[in-house]
N, C-alpha and C positions, 0 to 999 in steps of 0.2 A: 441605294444601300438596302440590302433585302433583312430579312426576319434575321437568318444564319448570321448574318456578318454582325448584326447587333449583341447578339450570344457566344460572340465568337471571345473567349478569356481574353485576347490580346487588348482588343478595342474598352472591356468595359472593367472597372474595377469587380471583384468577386462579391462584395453586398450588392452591387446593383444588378452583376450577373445575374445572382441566384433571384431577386425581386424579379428583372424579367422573366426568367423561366419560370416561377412559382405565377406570373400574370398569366404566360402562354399556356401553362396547365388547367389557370379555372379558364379562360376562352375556350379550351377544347372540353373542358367536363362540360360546361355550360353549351355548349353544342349540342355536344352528344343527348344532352337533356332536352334541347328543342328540337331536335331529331325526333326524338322518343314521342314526345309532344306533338308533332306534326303528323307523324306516323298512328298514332293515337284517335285523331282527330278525322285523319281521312277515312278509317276505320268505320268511325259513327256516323259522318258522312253518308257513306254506304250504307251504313245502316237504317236511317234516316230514310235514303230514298226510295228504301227498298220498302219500309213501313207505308211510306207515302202511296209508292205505287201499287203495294196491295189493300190501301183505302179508297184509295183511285177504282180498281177494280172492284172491291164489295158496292161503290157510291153508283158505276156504272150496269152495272146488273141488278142493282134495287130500280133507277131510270129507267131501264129496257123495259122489265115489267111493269111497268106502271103505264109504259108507251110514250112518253115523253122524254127528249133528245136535250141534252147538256150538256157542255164541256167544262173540264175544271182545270183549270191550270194553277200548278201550286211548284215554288223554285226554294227548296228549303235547304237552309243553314246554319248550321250547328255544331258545338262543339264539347267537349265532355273528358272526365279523368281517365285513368285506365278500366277503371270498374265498368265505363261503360262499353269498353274495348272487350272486356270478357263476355259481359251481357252480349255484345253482337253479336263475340264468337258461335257462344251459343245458342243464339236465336239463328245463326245463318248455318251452323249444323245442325239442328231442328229443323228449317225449311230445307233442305238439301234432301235432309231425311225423308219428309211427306212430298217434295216432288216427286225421288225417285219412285214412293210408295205409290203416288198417284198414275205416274209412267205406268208402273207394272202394272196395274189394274185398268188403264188405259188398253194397254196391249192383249191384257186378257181379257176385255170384252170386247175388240175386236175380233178377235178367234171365236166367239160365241155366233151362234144367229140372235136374232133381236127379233123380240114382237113388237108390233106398234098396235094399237088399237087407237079406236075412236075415229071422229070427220075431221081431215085433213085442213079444212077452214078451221075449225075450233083453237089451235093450235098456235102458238106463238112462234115467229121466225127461227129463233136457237132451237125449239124443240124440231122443227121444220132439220135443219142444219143437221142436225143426230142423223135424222134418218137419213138425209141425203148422203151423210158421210159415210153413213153405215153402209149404203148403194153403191158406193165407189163413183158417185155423181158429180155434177160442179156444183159448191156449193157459198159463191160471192154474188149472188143475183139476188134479187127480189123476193118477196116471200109468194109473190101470183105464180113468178116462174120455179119458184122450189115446187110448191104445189104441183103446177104445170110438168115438172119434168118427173116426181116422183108416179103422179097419175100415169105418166108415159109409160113409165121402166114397170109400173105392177103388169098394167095391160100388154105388155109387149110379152110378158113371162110367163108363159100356159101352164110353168107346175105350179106358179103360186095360184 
């Protein structure tokens, strides 16, 4: 016997008709609420991970310079009203905002030429990385062969 046939006028007297219907109504408000809820939720989630991952990234570039190698693994969980749904919104239109800002200036110092100064040894691997990228060079190797291949490409180039 399904949901319909229970609500169907024949089968049920009309107080208990309308009692069921008036149940099946709060089940579906009450849905629709944990929907909202869940939706909510996955919201801060994302928000969450995304905080995480950009503390991830400020923990792993304070490491690099220092010269010393760590890994952090962190799996968080969490949940929050709709205020915090807003707060995401706006914290993940504000970083959408400084990536593209960051892209664009990305792009436009690529079109520039680049000075580098200073001894090639002195230099930390990521600063190594710039200029190799800046060279149109490979740049996942080593910092002897960053070195290594940037020495190459200046000496191979008689206008520089």
């Amino acid at each position: 016997m399904s949901v319909m046939d229970l609500l169907s006028p024949e089968s049920t007297p009309p107080s208990e008709h309308q009692a069921l219907k008036d149940r099946v109504n709060e089940f579906t408000h009450e849905n629709a609420t944990s929907q909202d809820r869940l939706e909510k939720a996955e919201y801060h989630c994302q928000m969450a991970v995304m905080e995480v991952e950009a503390l991830h990234k400020r923990l792993d570039l304070k490491i690099l310079h220092k010269g010393k190698g760590c890994a952090v693994v962190t799996d968080l969980r969490c949940f929050t009203s709709g205020e915090g749904l807003i707060a995401w919104r706006a914290q993940e239109a504000e970083r959408k905002a400084k990536q593209n800002e960051k892209d664009e200036l990305h792009r436009q110092e690529q079109s520039k030429t680049m000075v580098f100064s200073g001894n090639l040894l002195s230099k930390y691997k990521p600063d190594l990385q710039d200029i190799v990228a800046t060279l149109h060079l490979l740049t996942d190797v080593t910092k002897v062969v960053l070195t290594d291949t940037i020495k190459a490409h200046l000496e191979s180039q008689t206008a520089l």
